[in-house]
C-alpha positions in Angstrom: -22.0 19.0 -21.8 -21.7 16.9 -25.2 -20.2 19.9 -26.6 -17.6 20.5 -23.9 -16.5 16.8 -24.6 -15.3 17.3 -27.7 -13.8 20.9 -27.4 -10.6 19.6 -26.4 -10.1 17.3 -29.1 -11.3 19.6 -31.5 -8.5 22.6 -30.2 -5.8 19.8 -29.9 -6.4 18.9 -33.6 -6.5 22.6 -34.9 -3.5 23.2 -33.1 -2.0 19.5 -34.5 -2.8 21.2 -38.5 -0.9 24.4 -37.4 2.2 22.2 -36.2 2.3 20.0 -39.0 2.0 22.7 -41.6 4.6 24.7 -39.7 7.1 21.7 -39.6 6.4 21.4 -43.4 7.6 24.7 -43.8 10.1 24.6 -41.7 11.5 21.1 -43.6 11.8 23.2 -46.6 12.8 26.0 -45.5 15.9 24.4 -43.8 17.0 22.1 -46.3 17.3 25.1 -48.7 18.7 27.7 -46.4 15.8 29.7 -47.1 16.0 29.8 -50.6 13.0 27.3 -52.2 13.3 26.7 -55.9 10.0 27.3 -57.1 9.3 23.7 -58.7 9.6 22.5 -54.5 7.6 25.5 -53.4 4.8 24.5 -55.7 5.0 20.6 -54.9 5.0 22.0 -51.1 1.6 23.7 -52.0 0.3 20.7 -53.5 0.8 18.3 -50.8 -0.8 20.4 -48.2 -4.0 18.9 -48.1 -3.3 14.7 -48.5 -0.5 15.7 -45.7 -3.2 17.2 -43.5 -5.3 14.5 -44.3 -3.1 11.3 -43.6 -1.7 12.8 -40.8 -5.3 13.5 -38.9 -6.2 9.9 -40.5 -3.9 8.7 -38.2 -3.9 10.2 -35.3 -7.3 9.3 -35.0 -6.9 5.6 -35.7 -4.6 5.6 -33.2 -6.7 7.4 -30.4 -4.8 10.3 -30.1 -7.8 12.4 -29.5 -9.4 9.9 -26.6 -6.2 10.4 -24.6 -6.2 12.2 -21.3 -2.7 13.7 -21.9 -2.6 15.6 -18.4 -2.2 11.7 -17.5 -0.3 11.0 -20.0 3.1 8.4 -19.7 6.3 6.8 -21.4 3.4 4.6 -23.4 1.1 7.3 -24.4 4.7 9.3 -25.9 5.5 6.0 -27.8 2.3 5.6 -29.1 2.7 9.4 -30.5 6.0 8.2 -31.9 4.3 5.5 -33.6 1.8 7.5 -35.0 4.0 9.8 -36.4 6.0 7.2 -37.7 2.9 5.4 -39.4 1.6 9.3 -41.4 5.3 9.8 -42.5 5.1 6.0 -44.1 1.8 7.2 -45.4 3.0 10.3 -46.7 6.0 8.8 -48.4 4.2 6.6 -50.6 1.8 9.3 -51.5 4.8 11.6 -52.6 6.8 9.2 -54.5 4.2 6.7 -55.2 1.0 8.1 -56.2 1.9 11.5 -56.6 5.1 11.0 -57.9 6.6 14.3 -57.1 10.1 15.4 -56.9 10.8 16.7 -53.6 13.5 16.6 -51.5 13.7 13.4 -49.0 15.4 15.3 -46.6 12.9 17.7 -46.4 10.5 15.2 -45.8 12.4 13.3 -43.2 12.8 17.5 -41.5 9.1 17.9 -41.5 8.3 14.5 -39.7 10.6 14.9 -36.9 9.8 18.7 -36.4 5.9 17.6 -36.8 6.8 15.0 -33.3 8.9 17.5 -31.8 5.8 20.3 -32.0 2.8 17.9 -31.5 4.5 15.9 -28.8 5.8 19.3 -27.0 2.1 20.6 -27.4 1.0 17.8 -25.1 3.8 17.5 -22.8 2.6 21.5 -21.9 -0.7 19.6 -21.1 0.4 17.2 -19.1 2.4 19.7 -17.0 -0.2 22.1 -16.7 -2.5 19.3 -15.5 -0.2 17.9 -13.0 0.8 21.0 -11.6 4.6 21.7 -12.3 6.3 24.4 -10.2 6.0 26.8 -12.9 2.5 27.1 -13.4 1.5 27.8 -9.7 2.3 29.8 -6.4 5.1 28.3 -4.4 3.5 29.2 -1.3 3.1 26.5 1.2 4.7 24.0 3.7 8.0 22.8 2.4 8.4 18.9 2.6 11.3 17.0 2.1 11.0 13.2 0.9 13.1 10.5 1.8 13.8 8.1 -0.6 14.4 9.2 -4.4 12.8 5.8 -5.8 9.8 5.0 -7.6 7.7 5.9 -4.4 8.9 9.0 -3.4 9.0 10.3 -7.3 5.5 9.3 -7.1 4.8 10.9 -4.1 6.0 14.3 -5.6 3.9 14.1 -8.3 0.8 13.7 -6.2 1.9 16.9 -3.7 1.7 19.1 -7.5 -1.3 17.5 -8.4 -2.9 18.6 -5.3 -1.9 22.4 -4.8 -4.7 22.9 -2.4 -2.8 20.5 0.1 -0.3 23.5 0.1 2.5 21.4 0.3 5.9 22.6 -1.8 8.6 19.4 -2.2 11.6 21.1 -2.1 14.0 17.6 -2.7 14.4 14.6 -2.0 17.4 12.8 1.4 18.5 8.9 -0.3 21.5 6.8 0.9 22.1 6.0 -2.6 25.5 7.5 -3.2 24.9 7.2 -6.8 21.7 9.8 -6.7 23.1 12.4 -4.7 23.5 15.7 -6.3 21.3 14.2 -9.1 18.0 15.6 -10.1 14.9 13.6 -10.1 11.3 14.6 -10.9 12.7 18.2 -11.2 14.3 18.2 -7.3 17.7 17.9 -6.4 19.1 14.7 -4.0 20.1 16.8 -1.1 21.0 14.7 1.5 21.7 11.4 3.0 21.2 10.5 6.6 24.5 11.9 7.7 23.3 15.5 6.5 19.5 14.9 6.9 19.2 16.9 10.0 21.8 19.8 9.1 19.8 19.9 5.5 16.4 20.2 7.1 17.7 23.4 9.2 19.3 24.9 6.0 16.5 24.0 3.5 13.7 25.4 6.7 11.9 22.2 5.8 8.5 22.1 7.3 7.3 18.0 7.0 9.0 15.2 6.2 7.5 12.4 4.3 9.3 8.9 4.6 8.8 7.0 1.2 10.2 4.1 1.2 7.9 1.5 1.8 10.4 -1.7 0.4 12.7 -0.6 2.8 13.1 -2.9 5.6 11.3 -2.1 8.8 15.0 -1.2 10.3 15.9 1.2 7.7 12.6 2.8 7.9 13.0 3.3 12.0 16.8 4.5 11.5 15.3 6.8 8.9 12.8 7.7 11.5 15.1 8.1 14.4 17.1 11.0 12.7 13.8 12.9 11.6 12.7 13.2 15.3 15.8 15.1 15.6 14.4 17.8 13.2 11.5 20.3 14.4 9.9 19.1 10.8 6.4 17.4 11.1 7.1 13.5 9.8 4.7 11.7 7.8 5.2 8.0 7.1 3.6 6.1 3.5 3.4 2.6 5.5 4.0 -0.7 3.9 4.8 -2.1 0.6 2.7 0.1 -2.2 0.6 -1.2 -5.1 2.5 1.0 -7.7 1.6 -0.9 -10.8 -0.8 1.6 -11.6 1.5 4.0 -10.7 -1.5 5.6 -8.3 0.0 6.9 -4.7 -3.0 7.6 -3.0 -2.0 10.4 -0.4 -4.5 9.4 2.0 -2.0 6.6 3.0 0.8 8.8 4.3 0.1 9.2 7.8 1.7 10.4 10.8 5.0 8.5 11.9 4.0 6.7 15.8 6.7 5.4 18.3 5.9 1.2 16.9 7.6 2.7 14.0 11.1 3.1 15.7 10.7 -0.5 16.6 12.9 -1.6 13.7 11.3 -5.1 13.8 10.5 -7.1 10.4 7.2 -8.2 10.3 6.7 -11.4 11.7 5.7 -14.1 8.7 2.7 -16.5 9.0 2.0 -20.1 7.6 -1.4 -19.3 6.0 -2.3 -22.7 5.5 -1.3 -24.1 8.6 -3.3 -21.9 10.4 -6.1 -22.0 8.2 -6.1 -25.6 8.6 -6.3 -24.8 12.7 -8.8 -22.2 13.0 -11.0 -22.8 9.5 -14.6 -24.4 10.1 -14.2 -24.4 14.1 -15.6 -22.7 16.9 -13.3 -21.0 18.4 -13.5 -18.6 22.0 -11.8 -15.6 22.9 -11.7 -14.3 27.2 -10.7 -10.8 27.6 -12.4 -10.4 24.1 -12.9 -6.6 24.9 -8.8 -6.0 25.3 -6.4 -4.9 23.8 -4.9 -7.9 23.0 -8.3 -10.2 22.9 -9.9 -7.7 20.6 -7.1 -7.9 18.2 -7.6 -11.6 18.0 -10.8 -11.5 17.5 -9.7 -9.8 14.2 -6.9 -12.4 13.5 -9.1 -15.5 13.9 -12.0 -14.0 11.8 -9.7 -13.8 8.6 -9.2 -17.4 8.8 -13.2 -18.2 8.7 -14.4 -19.7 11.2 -17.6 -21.8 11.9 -18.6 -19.3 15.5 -16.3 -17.2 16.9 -17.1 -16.3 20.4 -16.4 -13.0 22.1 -16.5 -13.7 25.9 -16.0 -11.0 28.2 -16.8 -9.0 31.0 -16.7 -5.1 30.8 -19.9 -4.3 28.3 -18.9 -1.1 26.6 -15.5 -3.0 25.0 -17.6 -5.9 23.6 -19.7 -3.9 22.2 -17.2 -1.8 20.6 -15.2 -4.6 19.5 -18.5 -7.0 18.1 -19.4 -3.8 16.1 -16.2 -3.4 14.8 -16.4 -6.8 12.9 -19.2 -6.4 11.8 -18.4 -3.8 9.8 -15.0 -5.9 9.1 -16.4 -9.1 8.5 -20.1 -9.0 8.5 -20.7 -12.6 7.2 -18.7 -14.0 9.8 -21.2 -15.8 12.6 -20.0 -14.6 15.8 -21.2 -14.5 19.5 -20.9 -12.2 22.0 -21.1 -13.3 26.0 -20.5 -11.1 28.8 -19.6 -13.6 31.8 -16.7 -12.9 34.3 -14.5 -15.4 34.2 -14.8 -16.1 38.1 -18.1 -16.8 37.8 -17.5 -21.0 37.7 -21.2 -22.1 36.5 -21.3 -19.6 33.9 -17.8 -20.3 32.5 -19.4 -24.1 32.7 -22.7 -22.9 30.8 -21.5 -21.3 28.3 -18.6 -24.2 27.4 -21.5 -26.5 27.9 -23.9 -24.5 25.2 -21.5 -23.4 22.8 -18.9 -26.5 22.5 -15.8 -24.3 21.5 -12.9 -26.8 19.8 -10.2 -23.7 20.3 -10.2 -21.4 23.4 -7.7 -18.2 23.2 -7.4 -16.9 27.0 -6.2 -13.6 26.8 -8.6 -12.3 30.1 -6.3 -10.7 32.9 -5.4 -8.5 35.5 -2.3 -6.5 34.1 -1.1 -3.4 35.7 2.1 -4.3 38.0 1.5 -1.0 40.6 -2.8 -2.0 40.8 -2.1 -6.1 41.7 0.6 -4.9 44.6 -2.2 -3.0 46.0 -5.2 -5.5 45.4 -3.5 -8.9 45.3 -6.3 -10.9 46.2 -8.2 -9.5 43.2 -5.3 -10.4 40.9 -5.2 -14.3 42.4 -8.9 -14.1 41.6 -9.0 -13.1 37.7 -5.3 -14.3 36.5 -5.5 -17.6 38.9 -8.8 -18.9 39.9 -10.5 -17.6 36.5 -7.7 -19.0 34.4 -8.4 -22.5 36.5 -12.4 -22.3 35.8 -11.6 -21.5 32.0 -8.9 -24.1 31.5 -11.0 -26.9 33.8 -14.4 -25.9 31.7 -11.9 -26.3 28.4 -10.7 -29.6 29.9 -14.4 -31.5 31.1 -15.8 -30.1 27.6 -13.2 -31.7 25.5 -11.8 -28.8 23.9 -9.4 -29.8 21.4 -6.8 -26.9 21.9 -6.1 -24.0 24.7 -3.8 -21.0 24.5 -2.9 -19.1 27.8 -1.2 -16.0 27.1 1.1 -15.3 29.3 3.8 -12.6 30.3 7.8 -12.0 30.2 6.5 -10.9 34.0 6.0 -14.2 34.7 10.1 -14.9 34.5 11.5 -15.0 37.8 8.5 -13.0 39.5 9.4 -10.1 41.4 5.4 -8.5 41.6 1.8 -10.2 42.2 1.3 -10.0 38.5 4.3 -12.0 37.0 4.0 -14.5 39.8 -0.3 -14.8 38.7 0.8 -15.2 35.1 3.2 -17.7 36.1 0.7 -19.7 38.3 -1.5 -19.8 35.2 0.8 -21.4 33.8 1.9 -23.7 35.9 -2.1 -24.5 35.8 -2.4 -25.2 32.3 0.8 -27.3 32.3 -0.4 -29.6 34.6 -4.1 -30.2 33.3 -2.5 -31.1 29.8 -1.7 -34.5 30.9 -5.3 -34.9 32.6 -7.3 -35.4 29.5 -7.6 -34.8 25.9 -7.0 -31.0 25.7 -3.8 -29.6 24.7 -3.0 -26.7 26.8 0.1 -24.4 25.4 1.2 -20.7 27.1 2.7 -18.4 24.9 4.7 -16.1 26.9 6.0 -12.3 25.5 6.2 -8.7 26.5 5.1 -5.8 26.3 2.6 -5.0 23.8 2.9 -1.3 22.7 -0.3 0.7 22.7 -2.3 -1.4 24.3 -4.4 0.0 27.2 -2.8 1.1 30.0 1.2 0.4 29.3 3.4 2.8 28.8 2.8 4.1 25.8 -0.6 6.2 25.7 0.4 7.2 29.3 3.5 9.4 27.5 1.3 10.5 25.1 -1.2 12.0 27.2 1.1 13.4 29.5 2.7 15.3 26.2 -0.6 16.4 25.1 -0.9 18.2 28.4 2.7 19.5 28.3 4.3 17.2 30.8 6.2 16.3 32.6 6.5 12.5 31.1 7.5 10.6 33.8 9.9 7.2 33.5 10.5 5.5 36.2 14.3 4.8 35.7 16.7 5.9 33.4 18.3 2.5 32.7 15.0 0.7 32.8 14.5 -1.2 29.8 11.3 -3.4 28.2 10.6 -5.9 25.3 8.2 -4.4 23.2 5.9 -6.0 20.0 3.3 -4.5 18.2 -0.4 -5.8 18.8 -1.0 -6.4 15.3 2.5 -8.9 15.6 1.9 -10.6 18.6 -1.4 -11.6 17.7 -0.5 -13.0 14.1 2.3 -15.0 16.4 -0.3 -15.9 19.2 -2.5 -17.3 16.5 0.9 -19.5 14.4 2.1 -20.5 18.2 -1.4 -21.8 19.0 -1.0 -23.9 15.5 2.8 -25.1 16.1 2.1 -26.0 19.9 2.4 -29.6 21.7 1.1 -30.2 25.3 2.3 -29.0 28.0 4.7 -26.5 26.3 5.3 -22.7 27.3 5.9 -21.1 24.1 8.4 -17.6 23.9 7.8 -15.0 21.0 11.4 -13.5 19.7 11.0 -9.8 20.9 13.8 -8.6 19.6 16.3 -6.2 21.1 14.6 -4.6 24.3 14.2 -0.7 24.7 15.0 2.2 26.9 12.2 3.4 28.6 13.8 6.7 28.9 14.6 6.9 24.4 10.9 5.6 24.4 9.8 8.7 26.2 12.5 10.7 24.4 10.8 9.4 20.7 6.9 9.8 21.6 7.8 13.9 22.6 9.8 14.0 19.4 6.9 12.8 17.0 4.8 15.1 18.3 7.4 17.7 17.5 9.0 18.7 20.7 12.4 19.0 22.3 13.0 16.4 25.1 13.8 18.3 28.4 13.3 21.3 26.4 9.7 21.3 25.3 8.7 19.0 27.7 10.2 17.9 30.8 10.7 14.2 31.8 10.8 13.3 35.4 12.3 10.1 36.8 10.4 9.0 39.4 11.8 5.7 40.5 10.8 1.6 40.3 7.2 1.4 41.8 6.4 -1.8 43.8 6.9 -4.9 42.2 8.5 -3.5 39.0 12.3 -4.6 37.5 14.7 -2.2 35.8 14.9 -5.0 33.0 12.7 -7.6 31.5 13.3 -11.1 30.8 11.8 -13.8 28.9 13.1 -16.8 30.1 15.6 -17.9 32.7 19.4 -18.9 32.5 17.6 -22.3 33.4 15.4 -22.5 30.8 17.4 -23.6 27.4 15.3 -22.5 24.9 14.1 -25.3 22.0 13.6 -24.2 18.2 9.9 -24.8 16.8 9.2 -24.6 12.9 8.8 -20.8 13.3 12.0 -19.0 13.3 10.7 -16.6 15.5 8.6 -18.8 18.1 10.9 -20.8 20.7 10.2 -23.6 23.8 11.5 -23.3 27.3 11.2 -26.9 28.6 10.0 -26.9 32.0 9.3 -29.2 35.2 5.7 -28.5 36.6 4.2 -30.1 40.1 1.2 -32.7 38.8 -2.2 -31.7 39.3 -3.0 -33.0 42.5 -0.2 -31.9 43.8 -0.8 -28.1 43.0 -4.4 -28.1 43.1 -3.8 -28.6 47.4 -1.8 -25.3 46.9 -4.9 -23.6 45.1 -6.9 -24.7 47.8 -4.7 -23.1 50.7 -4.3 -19.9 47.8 -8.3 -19.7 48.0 -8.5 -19.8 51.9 -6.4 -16.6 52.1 -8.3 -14.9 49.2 -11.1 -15.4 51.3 -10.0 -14.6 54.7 -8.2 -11.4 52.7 -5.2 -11.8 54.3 -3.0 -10.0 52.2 0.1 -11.2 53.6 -0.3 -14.6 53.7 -1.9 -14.9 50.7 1.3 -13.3 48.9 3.8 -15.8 50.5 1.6 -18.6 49.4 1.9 -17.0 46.3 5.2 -17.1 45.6 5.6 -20.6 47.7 3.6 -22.1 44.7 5.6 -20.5 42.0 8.5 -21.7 43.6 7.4 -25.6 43.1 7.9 -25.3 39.6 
């Protein structure tokens, strides 16, 4: 193995002595057309050796021989220029100098640029070779177009030759840069922009498209996106701004574009240290802790450190999974996990009593619209009576702050669920002026991928070849990633005052139907084609559109540019907690009827 080290640098020098003899040959021989006078032919034979010598000298002084030069960059061809540079300074004083030897200066000047030219051409072969050029393998393989022509997608092309065994061919590059198009970069033409992309992906029979432009903003990305569901290509995404100071691309990023990705929404920015300064050093307890949305804070809160953070739930096999989770996350972060229903009363008040939480995120609920028009004395039970033994346990503990998350289905209720979100938070309103605690709802939509909404239903029914059914095709919904309304969940909770329902901006709301349309595209179908979709009407208790606050409800800037107030009038406490009382009768007599009128009949006080 010791002698495998240095056979490289040991060829790469003999071949360095054969191009530096040649180019001194060649100096000569061009500056006398061929025809050497003797007196220069025998100085020529002279200087050989010391030639040899000073230019090897340096070379290794300089590390030329330690160099990896299939890696090789712009600094490793400078320091070849500087090398060379340094011998012919070297060899210049030893002609005229020391020697003191007539020979021609502008052979000497010849022989030191031809000596670069070869020994730098020598290792530029290397380099190829090592990354994998076109030229020195098969061109066999799935051909890939990548958008964006910038640092990123250059980079990205270099890894796909690097990696033949990937099988992957780059056959150009799609920018909106007018200035690049036609050009060539990294060896590939600029074929298209997103006018052509489509018609250029037919032509070209591109197979995968890799989207590389991750300082683009999140809407250029999505339009981007958009028009490569159009293609039958395979679409992969390189997500997020790149650490390209190294100029590494790891292709184990690129992954496979999802429908959050046609979003188009910048990320939502955070005040590190004012929520630091709320969540550090403080126990803090999360209901639903096993959901979609609780497990996700679980992940929030735990990056900002603090003292216990306790997992309360009720369904075993998602604490579990989630508790596991951060441990392998965050294993030196104390945490707790409790599996207690939230309708159990005492052991809400046991565990508040035991654990002393200063923070409470309540994120536990009945959700699905269809399931709560069917069962809508389970949904009073969970989203209503548990919300009232969590907030009153919060409350006769002194916990310091309490978050209700809440739902854009609580605006204007037309089904069991918005009106249940909208009595919690109606509950949590009117206990904030009861005692210390300060009680904020944060109210947004939908949150896509979580379990159960739309979104994993279309992708199952694509994986089993449809139909994907919508249930209108004007039917439209506000949608957020999980990721983004839990970093906003977590700022709201921070910017809050008593008392206060709190909206998240969600943007510009979304077909259901180019939803359906998108998720059959990334998996590389044709809509209607491919797969069928099937309209199959408004279920029970469902609206064509969404909305996140009333015409009523003038909406109040916070600090946050993306977190707004709706004002509102609750009834006070004793006032609604007669209503609960009559709400809890019919729960228990399980009249269904009744029990919905009084429902809405306390919604309506607000």
């Amino acid at each position: 193995m010791r002698n495998a080290r240095w056979m490289l640098p040991l060829l790469l020098g003999a071949i360095d002595l054969l191009a530096i003899n040649l180019a001194w040959a060649l100096g000569l021989w061009i500056r006398f057309e061929g025809a050497v006078p003797p007196p220069f032919l025998a100085a020529w034979w002279r200087l050989l050796v010391p030639v040899n010598l000073i230019h090897l000298a340096v070379f290794v002084a300089m590390g030329h021989y330690r160099r990896l030069w299939r890696y090789a960059d712009a600094r490793d061809m400078l320091w070849l220029v500087a090398g060379q540079a340094c011998a012919t300074a070297l060899v210049w004083v030893a002609v005229y100098e020391v020697y003191r030897l007539s020979y021609p200066r502008s052979a000497l000047l010849l022989a030191a640029l031809i000596t670069l030219f070869t020994t730098g051409g020598v290792r530029l072969v290397v380099k190829l070779a090592g990354s994998g050029e076109p030229w020195f393998r098969s061109r066999q393989g799935n051909r890939v177009l990548v958008v964006g022509a910038g640092e990123a997608g250059r980079l990205v092309v270099r890894e796909l030759r690097r990696h033949p065994e990937l099988g992957a061919v780059p056959v150009g590059f799609a920018d909106d840069d007018l200035r690049k198009r036609g050009m060539v970069i990294a060896g590939l033409p600029v074929l298209a922009d997103r006018s052509s992309l489509v018609e250029v992906v037919a032509a070209r029979r591109v197979d995968q498209i890799i989207v590389a432009i991750p300082s683009a903003s999140r809407q250029a990305v999505s339009e981007w996106l958009r028009l490569c569901t159009r293609t039958r290509a395979r679409v992969l995404i390189l997500p997020g701004m790149y650490e390209l100071l190294d100029g590494q691309v790891d292709l184990s990023r690129l992954r496979e574009a999802r429908p959050e990705d046609l979003l188009g929404r910048e990320p939502a920015t955070i005040d590190l240290e004012q929520a630091t300064g709320y969540l550090r050093d403080r126990v803090v307890l999360v209901t639903g802790a096993g959901g979609s949305i609780g497990s996700e804070l679980c992940r929030q809160v735990t990056r900002f450190r603090p003292r216990l953070l306790v997992l309360l739930g009720n369904e075993e096999n998602q604490l579990h999974e989630v508790a596991t989770d951060l441990d392998l996350e965050y294993p030196d972060s104390p945490r707790e996990v409790v599996l207690c229903d939230i309708r159990d009363r005492s052991k809400v008040d046991r565990v508040f009593g035991r654990l002393g939480p200063d923070l409470v995120f309540h994120a536990a609920a009945h959700k699905h619209v269809p399931m709560l028009e069917l069962h809508p004395e389970e949904g009073v039970k969970n989203n209503v009576f548990g919300t009232c033994n969590v907030a009153l346990a919060a409350l006769e503990t002194g916990v310091s702050g309490f978050v209700y998350v809440s739902s854009d289905k609580a605006v204007r209720p037309s089904s069991v669920m918005g009106a249940t979100k909208r009595l919690g938070e109606m509950i949590v309103q009117s206990l904030n002026a009861l005692g210390t605690t300060t009680f904020v709802a944060v109210r947004f939509g939908n949150v896509l991928g979580s379990r159960g909404s739309v979104l994993p239903i279309f992708q199952r029914q694509v994986a089993r070849g449809g139909p994907v059914t919508v249930t209108d095709p004007e039917a439209t919904r506000y949608f957020m990633t999980v990721e983004e309304a839990c970093q906003l969940l977590v700022q709201a909770a921070a910017i809050g005052r008593g008392g206060q329902v709190l909206l998240l901006d969600m943007g510009t709301p979304m077909r259901i139907l180019e939803l359906a349309e998108n998720v059959i595209r990334l998996a590389g179908k044709e809509p209607g084609r491919d797969i069928p979709i099937q309209i199959v009407g408004l279920r029970p208790g469902e609206k064509v559109h969404e909305e996140l606050f009333t015409a009523q409800e003038e909406l109040c800037a916070t600090t946050h540019d993306r977190i707004f107030v709706a004002p509102q009038r609750v009834p006070p406490w004793a006032e609604l907690s007669k209503g609960l009382e009559e709400l809890r009768r019919l729960v228990d007599e399980g009249d269904c009827c009744a029990l919905r009128e009084c429902l809405f009949n306390l919604v309506g006080m607000a």
